[in-house]
Backbone as ProteinMPNN parsed JSONL, in Angstrom:
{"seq_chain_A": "XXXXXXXXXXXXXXXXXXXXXXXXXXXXXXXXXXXXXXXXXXXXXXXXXXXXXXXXXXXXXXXXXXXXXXXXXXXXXXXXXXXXXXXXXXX", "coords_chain_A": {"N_chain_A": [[-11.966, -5.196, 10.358], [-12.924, -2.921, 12.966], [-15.508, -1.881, 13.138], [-16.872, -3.765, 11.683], [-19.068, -6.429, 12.214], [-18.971, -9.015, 11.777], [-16.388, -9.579, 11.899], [-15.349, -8.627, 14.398], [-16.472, -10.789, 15.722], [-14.907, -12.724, 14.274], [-12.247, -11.952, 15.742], [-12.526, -12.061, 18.292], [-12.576, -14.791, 18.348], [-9.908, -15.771, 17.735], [-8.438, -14.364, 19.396], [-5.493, -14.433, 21.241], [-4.83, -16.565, 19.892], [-2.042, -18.027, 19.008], [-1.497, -18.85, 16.094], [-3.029, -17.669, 13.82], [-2.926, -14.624, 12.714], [-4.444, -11.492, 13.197], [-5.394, -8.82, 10.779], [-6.136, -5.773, 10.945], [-7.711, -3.939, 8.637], [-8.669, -1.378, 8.852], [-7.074, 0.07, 10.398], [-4.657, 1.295, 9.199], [-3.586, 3.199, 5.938], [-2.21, 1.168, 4.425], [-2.742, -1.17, 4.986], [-5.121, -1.547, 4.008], [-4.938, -0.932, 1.48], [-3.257, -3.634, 1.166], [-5.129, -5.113, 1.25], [-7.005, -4.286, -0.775], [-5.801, -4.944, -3.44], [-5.689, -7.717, -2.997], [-8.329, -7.953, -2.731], [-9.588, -7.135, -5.572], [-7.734, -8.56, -7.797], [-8.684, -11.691, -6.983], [-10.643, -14.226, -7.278], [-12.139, -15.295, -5.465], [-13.346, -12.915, -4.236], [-15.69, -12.443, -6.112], [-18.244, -12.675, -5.86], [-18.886, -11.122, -3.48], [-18.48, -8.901, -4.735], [-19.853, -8.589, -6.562], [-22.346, -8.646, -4.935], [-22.063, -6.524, -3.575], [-20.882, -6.59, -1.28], [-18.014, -5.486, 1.086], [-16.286, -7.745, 1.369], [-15.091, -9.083, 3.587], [-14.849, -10.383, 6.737], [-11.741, -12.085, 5.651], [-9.876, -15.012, 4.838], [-6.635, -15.366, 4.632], [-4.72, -18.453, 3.605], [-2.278, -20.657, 4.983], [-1.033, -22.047, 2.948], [-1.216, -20.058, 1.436], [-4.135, -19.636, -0.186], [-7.337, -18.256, -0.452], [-9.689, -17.374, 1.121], [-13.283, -16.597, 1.955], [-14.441, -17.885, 4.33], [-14.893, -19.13, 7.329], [-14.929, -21.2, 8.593], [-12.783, -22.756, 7.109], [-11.142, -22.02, 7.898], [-10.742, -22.856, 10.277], [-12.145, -21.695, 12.334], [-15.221, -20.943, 14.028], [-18.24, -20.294, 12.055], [-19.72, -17.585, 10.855], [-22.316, -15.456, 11.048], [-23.414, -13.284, 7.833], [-23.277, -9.825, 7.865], [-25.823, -7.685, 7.75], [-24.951, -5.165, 7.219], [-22.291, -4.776, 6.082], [-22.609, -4.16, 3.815], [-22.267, -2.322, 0.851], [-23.862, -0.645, 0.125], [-25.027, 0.252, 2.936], [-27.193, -0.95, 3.363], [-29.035, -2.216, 6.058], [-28.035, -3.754, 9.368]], "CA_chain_A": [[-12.257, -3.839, 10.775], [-13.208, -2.544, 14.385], [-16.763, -1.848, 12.429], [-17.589, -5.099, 11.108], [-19.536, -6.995, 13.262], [-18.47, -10.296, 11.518], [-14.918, -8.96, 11.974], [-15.389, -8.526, 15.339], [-16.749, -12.094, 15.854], [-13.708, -13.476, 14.334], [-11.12, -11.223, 15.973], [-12.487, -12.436, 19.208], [-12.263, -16.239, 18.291], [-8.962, -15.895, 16.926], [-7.782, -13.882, 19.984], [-4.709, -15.039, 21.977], [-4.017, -18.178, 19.367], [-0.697, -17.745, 17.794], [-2.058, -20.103, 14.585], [-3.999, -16.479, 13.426], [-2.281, -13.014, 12.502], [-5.585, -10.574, 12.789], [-4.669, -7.716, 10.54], [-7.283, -4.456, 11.09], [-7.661, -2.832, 7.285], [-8.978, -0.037, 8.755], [-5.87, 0.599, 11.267], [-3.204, 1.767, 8.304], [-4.33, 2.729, 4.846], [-0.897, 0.156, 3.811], [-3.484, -2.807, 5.008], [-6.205, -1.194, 3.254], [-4.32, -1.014, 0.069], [-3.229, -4.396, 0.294], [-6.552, -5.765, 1.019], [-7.882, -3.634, -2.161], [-5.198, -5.379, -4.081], [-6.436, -8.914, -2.545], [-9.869, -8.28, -3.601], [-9.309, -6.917, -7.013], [-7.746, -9.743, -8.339], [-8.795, -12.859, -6.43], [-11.746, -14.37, -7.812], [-13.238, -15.621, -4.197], [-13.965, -12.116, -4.429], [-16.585, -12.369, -7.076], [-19.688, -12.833, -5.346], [-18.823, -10.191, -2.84], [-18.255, -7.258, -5.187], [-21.061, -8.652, -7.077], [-23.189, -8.461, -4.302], [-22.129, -4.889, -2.776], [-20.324, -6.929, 0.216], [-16.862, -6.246, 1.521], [-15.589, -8.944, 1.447], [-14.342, -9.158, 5.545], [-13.104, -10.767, 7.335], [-11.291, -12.917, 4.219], [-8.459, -15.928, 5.41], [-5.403, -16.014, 4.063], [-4.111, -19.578, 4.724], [-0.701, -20.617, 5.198], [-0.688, -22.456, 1.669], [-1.959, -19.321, -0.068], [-5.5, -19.658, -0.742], [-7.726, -17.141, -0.034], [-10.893, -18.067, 1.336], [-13.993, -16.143, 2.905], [-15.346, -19.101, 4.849], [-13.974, -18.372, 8.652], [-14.447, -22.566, 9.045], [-11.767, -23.502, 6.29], [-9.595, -21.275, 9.005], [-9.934, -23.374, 11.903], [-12.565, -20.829, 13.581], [-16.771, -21.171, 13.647], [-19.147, -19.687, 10.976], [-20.338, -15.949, 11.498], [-23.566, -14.377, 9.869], [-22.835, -12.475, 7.051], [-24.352, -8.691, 8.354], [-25.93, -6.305, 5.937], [-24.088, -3.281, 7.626], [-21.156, -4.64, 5.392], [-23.205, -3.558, 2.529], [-21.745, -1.237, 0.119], [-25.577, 0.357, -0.151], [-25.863, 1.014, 3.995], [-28.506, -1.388, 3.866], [-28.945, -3.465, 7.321], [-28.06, -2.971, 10.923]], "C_chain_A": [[-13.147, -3.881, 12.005], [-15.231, -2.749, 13.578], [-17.211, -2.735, 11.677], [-18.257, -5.98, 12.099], [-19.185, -8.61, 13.455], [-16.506, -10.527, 12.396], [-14.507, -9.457, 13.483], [-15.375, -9.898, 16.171], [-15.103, -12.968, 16.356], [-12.172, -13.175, 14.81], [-11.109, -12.216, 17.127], [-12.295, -14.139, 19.707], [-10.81, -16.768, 18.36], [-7.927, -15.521, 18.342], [-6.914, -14.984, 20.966], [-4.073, -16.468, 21.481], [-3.212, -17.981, 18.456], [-0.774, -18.201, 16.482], [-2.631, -18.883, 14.127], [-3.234, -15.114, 13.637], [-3.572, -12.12, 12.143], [-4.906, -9.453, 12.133], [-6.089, -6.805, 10.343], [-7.017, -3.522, 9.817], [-8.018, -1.4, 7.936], [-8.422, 1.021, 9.933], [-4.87, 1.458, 10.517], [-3.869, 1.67, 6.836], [-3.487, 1.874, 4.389], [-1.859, -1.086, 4.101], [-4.555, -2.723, 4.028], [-5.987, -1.345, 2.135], [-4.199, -2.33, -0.067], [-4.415, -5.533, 0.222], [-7.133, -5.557, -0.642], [-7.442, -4.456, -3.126], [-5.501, -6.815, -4.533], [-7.833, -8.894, -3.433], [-10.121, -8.098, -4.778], [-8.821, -7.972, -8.107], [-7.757, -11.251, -8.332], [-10.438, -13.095, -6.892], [-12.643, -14.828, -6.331], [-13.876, -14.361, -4.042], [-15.364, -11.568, -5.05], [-18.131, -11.631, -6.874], [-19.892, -12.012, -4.531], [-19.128, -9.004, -3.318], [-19.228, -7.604, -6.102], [-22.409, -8.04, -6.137], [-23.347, -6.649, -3.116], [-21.556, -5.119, -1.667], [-18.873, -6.255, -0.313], [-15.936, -6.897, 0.971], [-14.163, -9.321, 2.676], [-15.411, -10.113, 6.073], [-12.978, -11.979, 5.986], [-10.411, -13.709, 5.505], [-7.699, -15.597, 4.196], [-4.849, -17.296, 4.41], [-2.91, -20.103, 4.194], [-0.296, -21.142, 4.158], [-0.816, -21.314, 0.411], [-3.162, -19.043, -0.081], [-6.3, -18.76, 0.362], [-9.861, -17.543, 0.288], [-11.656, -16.229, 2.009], [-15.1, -17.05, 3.707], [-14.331, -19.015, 6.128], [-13.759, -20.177, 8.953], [-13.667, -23.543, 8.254], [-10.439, -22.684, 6.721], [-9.531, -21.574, 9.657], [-11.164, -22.658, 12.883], [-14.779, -21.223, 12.757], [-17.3, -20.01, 12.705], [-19.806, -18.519, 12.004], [-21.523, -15.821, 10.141], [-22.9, -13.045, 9.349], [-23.946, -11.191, 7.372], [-24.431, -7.611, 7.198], [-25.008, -5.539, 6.536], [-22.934, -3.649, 6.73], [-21.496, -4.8, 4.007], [-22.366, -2.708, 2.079], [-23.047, 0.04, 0.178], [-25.862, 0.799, 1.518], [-27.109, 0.526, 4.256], [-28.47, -2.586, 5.362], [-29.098, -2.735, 8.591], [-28.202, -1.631, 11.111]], "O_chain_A": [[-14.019, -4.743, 12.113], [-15.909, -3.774, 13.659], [-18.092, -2.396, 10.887], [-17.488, -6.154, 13.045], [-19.106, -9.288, 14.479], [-15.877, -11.325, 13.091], [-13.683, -10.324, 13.774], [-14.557, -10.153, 17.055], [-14.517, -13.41, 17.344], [-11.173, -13.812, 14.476], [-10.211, -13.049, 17.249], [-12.021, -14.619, 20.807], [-10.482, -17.845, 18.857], [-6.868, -16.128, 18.5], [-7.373, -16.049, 21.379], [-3.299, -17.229, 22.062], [-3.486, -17.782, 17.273], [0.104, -17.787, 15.726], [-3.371, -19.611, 13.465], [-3.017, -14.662, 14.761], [-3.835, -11.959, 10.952], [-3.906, -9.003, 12.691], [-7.0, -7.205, 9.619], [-6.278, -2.539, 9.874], [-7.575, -0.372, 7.424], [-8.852, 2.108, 10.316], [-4.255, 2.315, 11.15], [-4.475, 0.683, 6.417], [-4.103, 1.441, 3.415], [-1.694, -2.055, 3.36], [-4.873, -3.669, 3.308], [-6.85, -1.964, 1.513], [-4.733, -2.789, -1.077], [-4.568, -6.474, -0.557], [-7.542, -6.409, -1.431], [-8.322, -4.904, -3.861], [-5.589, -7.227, -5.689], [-8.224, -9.549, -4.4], [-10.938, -8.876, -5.271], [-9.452, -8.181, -9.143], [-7.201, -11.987, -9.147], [-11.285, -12.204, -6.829], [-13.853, -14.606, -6.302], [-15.052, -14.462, -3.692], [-15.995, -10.587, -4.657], [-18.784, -10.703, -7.35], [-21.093, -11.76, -4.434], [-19.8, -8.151, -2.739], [-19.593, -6.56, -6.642], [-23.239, -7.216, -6.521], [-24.167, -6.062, -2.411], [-21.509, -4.193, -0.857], [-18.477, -6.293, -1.478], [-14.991, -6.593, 0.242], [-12.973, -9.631, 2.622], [-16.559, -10.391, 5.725], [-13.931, -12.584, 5.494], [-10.261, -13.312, 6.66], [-8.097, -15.576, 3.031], [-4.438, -17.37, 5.568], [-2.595, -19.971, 3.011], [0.908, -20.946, 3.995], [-0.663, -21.404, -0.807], [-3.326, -17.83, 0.054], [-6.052, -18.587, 1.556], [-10.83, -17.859, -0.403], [-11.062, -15.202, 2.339], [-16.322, -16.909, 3.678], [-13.122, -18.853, 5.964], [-12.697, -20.571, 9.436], [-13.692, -24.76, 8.442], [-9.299, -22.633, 6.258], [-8.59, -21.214, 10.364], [-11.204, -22.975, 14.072], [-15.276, -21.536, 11.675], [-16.754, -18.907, 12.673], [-20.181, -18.481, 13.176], [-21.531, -16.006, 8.924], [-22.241, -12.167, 9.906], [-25.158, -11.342, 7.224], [-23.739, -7.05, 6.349], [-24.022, -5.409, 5.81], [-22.344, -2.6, 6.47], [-20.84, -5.43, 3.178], [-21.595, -2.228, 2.91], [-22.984, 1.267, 0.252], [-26.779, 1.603, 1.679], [-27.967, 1.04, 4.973], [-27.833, -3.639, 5.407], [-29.76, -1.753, 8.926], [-28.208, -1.164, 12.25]]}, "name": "protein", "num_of_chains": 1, "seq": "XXXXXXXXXXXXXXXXXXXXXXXXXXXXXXXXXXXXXXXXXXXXXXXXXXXXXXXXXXXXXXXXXXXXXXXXXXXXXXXXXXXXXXXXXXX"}
């Protein structure tokens, strides 16, 4: 999402390398949905919806597995920013 700051990070890493399909949840609610779907029953989720995060920017990687670690995608580590609080706490 345009409004993630992490997001943003990894859009711009990612940009122009065919190896990376960025998809923007908060372009079409159809991404949004199947994000929701993603996070609902994927346990990498856990700690996220435990914690009130998100859980953006996630990988999908080409075997499947569902990571939120941006450097088991090929791309450098981003700080995780409060603003992708559920509570509005942070930036």
């Amino acid at each position: 999402m345009k409004s993630c700051p992490d997001c943003v990070a990894v859009d711009k890493q990612a940009e122009g390398n065919p190896q990376y399909e960025v998809i923007d949840i908060g372009e079409h609610v159809r991404y949004l949905k199947e994000f929701l779907r993603l996070r609902d029953t994927n346990a990498v989720f856990d700690e996220a919806r435990r914690e009130g995060y998100a859980g953006i920017p996630c990988f999908v990687l080409e075997d499947g597995t569902v990571t939120l670690n941006p450097k088991e995608a090929g791309l450098s580590s981003t700080e995780v920013a409060e603003s992708c609080r559920i509570d509005g706490n942070g930036c």
